[in-house]
N, C-alpha and C positions, 0 to 999 in steps of 0.2 A: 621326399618333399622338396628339399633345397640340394642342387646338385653343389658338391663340395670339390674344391678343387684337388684336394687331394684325399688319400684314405687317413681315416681315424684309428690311432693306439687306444685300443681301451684305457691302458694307462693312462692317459692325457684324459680322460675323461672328467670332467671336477661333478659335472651333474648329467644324469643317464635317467631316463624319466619315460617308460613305453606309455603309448600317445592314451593306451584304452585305460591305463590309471590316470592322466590330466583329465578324460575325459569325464571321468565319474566325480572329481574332486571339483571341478568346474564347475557342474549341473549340482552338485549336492549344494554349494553356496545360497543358489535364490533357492534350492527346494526345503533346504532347511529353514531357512527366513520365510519360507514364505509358513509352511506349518508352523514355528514357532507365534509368529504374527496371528495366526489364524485362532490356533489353539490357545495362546494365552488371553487373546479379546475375549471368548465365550468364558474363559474363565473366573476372567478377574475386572473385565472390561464389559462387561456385555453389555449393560443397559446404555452404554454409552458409543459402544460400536454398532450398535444394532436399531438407533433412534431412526427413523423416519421422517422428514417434511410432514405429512399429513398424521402423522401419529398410530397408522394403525401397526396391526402385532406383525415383527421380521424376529426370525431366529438364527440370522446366518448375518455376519459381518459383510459388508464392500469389502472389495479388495485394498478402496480407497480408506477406507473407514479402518480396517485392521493394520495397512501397514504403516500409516501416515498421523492418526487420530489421538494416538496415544504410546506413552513411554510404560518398558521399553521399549514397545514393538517397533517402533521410529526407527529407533538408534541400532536394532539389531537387523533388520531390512536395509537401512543404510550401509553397514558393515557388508554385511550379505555381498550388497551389490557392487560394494565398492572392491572387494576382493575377484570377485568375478568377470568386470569388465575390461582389465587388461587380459587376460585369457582367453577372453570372447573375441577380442583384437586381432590376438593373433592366430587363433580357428581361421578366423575371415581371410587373415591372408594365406593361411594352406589353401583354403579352400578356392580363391582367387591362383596361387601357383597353380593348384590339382587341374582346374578349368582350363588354365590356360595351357596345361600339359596334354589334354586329351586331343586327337587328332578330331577334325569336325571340317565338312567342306563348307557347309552354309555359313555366308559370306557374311552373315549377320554376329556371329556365333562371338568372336572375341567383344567384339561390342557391349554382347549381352554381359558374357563375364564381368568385364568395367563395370556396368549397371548394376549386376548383381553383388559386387563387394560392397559398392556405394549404398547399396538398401542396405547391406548388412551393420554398414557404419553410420548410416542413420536412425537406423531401430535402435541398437546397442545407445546411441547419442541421447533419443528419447528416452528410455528407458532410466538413466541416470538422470536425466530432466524431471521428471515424475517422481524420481525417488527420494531426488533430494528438495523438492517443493514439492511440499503436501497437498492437500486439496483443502487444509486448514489454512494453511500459510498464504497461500495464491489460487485460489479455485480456477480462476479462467488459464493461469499459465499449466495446472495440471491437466485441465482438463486438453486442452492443446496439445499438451505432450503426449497425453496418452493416443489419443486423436490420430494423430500422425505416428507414432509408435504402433498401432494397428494396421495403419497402408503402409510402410515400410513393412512390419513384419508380415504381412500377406502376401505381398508383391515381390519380397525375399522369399520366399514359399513356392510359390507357383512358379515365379522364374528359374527356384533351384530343379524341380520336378522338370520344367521344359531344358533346363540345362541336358539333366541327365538323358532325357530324351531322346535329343540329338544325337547324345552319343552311346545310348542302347545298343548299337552294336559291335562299341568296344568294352562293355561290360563284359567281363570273362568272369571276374571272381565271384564266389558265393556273398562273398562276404558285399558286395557292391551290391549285390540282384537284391542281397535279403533289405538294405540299405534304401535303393530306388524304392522298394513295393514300402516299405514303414512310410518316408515320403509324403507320398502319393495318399495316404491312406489319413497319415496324421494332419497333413494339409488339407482334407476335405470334411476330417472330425473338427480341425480348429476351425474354418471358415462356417462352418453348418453350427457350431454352438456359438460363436460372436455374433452371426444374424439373427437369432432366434435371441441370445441375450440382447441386442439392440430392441426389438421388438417387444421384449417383457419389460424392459423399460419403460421404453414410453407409455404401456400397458399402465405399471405403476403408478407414473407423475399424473397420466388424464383421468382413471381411474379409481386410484388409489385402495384396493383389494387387498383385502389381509392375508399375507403370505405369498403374495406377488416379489416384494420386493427380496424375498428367501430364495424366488426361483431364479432373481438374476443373480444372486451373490453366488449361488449354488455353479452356476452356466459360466461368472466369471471365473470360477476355480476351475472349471474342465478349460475354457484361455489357455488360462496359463501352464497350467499343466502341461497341453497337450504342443504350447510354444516350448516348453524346456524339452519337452520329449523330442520333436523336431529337429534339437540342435543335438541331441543325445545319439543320432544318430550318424556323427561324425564318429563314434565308437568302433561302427562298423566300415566306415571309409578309410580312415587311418590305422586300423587294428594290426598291422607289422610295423608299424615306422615307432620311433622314438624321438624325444628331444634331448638333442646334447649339445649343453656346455661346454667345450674344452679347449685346453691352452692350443697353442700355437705353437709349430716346431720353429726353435732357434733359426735354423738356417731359411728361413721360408716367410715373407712379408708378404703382408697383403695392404 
């Protein structure tokens, strides 16, 4: 990932950390907050995560509604997120060095890379925005957040797939090919259930249909989901590399 100026003694090592365990501990932060939010609203919260504008019958929480609406689910999405978002930081920067380490003649290509860290540092930016202003607290500033937090994370998306593209024919490894095709695959499930959930929405508000608003809270969990799954596939990009900590030899300043 980072070329080091010299070789490392395992001895020296104070923290040795292979990349496919940060990667699970990472993604398990929102995936746990996001189920504990989920499952404890139907449980203990429901007639109060589950209310309506127009009052008819929803059986399934917002996204808004379960992790923002009510304690502790608040404070444990909070935590979630707040542990997650320096390690999402620096994915972003592997993933901006990996970019800028693949060989690519089109003349556009490092450009893109720039653009592509930058969405990943504005999504990750939103995402804390939303998290920590509720949709109780500030409706217009959530809902903004979240707003742009969608074309950030899309456009992170597709530009990562157009990245890999480029450079399709320096993909040698299994582990990169199995990586591009998840991709490709998860960015066209996430973008195919945020349309169709935009759409049940508005469904909902002009309409107001009982168990309409079930089908978007339902559509907002494949979101998110299928957004953690996405970055979950940095597991297979970096699956030989590690992160290390370690001292510095005496005779050697940098």
């Amino acid at each position: 990932m980072f070329q080091l100026p010299m070789p490392l003694d395992r001895d020296q090592s104070l923290i040795r950390i292979r990349f496919t365990s940060f990667a699970v501990g990472t993604i398990c932060c929102p995936l746990f907050g996001f189920l504990f939010c989920v499952v404890w609203s139907l449980f203990f919260n429901f007639t109060e995560t589950t209310a309506t504008h127009c009052g008819v019958p929803n059986y399934l929480p917002s996204i808004s509604a379960a992790i923002g609406g009510e304690t502790p689910q608040r404070y444990v999405w909070r935590i979630a997120i707040g542990l997650h978002s320096a390690p999402r930081l620096l994915v972003a920067i592997l993933y901006w060095k990996y970019y800028l380490g693949n060989p690519c003649a089109h003349h556009w290509y490092r450009t893109l890379c720039h653009i592509n860290f930058t969405l990943t540092v504005m999504e990750n930016s939103c995402l804390i925005i939303l998290t920590y202003v509720s949709s109780t607290e500030n409706f217009e500033v959530h809902e903004l957040a979240f707003i742009f937090f969608m074309v950030w994370s899309l456009s992170h998306m597709f530009l990562t797939c157009r990245l890999w593209c480029m450079t399709q024919k320096n993909t040698v490894s299994p582990e990169e090919r199995t990586s591009y095709y998840w991709k490709c695959r998860i960015f066209i499930f996430n973008l195919t259930a945020f349309l169709i959930s935009v759409c049940v929405y508005f469904w909902h508000n002009w309409y107001c249909k009982p168990g309409v608003y079930t089908l978007f809270a339902f559509l907002e969990y494949l979101v998110v989901l299928s957004n953690m799954a996405f970055h979950m596939t940095a597991y297979w990009d970096f699956s030989n590399k590690e992160l290390i900590v370690s001292s510095v030899l005496e005779d050697k300043r940098f």
